[in-house]
C-alpha angles and dihedrals in degrees: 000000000000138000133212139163116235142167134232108176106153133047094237089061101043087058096050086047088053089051093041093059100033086074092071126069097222128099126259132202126191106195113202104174105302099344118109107195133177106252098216096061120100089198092048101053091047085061093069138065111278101175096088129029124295129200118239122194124209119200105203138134104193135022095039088140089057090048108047080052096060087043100056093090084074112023112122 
């Protein structure tokens, strides 16, 4: 598992992150305080504080190169 900040402070990035990251089979977390959301939901991500970074965390294994790729639109 690894663990980045990012920021989604517009809507249009937060739906291009969702898509970004819908494309790989491995699970996301964004972790807001105490909050532990699915990082794939739309929904979910609005229901947290956006104004300021969030960590995500990315469980995977394997293509952690390709994936920090598709997320540097967003990295702090």
């Amino acid at each position: 598992m690894k663990t980045v900040q990012i920021s989604l402070n517009s809507i249009d990035k937060v739906k291009s992150f969702v898509n970004a990251i819908t494309q790989f089979e491995f699970d996301f977390d964004l972790i807001s305080g105490r909050y532990v959301i699915d990082a794939k939901s739309i929904m979910g991500i609005f229901s947290l504080d956006l104004s300021k970074p969030i960590d995500l965390a990315i469980h995977a294994e394997s293509s952690l190169d390709e994936i920090m790729e598709a997320l540097k639109p967003y990295l702090v």
